[in-house]
C-alpha positions in Angstrom: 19.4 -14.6 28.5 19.6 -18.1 30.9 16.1 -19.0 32.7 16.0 -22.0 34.8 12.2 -23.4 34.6 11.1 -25.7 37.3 8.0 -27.6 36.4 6.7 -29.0 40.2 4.1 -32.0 40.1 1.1 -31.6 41.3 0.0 -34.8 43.2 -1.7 -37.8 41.7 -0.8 -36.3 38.5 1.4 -39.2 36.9 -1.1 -40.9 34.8 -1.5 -37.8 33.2 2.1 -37.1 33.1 2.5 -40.7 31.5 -0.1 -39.5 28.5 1.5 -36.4 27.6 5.3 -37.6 27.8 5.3 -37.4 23.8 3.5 -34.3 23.7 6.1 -32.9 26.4 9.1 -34.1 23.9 7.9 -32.5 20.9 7.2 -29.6 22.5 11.2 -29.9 24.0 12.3 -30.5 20.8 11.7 -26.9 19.5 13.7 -26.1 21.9 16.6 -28.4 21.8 19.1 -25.3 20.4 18.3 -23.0 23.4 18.9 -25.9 25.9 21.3 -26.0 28.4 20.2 -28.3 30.4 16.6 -30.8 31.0 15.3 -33.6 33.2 13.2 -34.9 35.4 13.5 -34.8 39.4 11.6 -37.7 41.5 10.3 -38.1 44.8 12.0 -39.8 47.6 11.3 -43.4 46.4 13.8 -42.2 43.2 10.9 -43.8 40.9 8.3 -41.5 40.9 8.9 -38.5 39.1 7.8 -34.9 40.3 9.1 -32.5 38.5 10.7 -31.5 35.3 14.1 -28.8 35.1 15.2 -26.9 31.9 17.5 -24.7 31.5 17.0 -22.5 28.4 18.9 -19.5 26.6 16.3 -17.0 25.5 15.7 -13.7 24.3 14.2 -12.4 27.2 11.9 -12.5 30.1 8.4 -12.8 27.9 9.7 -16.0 26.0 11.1 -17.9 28.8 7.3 -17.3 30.6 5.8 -18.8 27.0 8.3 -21.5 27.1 7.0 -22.2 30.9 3.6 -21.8 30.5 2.6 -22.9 27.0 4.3 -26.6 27.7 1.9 -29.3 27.3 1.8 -30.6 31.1 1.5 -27.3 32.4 -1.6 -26.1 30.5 -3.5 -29.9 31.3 -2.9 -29.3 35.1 0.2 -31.9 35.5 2.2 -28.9 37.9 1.4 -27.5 40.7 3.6 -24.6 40.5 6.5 -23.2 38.4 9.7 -21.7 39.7 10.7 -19.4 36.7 14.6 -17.2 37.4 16.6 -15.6 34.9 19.6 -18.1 35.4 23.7 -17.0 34.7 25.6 -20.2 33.5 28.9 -19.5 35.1 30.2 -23.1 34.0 30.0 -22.0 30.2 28.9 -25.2 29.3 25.8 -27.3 28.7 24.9 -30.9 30.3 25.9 -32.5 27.4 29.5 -31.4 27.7 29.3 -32.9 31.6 32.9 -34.3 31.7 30.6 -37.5 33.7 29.0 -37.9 30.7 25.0 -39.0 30.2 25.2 -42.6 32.3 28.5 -42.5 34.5 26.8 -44.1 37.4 26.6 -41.3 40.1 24.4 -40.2 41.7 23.1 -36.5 40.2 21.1 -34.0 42.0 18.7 -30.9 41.4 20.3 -27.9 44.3 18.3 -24.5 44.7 19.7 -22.7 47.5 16.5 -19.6 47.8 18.2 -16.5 48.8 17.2 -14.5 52.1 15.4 -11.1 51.0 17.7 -8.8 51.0 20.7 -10.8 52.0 24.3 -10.2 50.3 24.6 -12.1 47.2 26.9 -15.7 48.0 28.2 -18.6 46.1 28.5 -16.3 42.9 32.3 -17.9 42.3 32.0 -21.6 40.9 33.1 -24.1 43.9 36.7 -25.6 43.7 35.2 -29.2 42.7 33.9 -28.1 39.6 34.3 -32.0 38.4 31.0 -32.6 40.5 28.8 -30.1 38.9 26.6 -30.8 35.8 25.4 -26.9 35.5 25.9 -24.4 38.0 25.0 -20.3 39.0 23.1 -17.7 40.4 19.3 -17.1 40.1 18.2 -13.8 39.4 15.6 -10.9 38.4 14.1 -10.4 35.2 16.7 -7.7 34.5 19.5 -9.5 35.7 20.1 -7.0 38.9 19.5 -9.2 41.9 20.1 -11.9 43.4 17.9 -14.5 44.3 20.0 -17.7 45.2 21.6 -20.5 43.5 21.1 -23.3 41.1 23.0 -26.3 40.4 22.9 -29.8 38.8 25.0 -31.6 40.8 27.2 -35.1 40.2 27.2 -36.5 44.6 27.3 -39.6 46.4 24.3 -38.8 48.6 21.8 -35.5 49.2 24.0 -34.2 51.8 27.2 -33.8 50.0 25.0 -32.3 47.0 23.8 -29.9 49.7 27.5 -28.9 50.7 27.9 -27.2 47.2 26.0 -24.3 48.3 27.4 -21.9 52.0 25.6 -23.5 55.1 23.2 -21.4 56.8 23.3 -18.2 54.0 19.9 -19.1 52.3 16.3 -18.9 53.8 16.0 -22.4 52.4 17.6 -25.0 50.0 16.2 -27.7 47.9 17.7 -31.1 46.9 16.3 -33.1 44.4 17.2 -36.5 42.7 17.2 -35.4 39.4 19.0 -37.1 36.0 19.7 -36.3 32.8 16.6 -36.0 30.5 15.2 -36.1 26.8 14.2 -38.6 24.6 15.9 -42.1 25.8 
């Protein structure tokens, strides 16, 4: 099973995020076979991180919590909250098979489109300019039955055209973050 774990900052946490960057990795690095995808979003001076995305293949809905919750940065207060969906990778692939590669230059970009209650389920087919997208697919419930809305790692000149890889105005709300690749460097 795919979760996608997103690790927000809580403010004025950096310093601490700074100290526990090796713990972080290590802990990571258990997981490096399960990964799909990792790295860092930052605020809007694109310097500062605040936040940290995996995505992970794991048994089930109790691990992927443990992998949330027992990470270093979590349990010394660096996050303020954690958005933890069963995730479906409907590209197949992982980041590190990204056609763009680690470093092509462009920009790349963290999208969550949140779905609307009990809206009808959209953007379940991968969009035609699948060259652009890093990771892509739907969030769901723990048992895999609903839909929640969409996630995807996305390759854009700016936010905007980021944005566009999701329907307009068929989620209660969407996210874009500048995100890039992560791991050790």
């Amino acid at each position: 099973m795919e979760f996608l774990v997103f690790h927000r900052d809580r403010p004025g946490s950096l310093p601490l995020r700074e100290e526990l960057l090796e713990e972080h990795w290590s802990y990571m690095d258990r997981y490096a076979k399960e990964m799909i995808a990792r790295g860092p979003t930052f605020a809007d001076d694109g310097e500062t991180p605040s936040g940290s995305v995996h995505i992970v293949d794991l048994p089930d809905p109790a691990a992927a919590r443990a992998f949330a919750f027992d990470e270093p940065g979590y349990q010394a207060g660096v996050y303020r909250d954690v958005l933890l969906r069963r995730w479906r990778n409907a590209l197949g692939r992982t980041m590190w098979d990204f056609p763009g590669g680690r470093s092509s230059g462009g920009n790349r970009y963290l999208v969550l489109g949140l779905g609307l209650g009990a809206g009808e389920p959209v953007d379940l087919e991968v969009p035609a300019d699948r060259e652009a997208l890093i990771a892509y697919g739907p969030l769901l419930s723990d048992d895999g039955a609903a839909w929640l809305g969409t996630a995807a790692l996305v390759e854009a000149p700016d936010p905007e055209r980021a944005r566009s890889v999701l329907a307009a105005d068929r989620y209660a709300g969407v996210e874009v973050h500048d995100w890039e690749f992560g791991g050790r460097r």
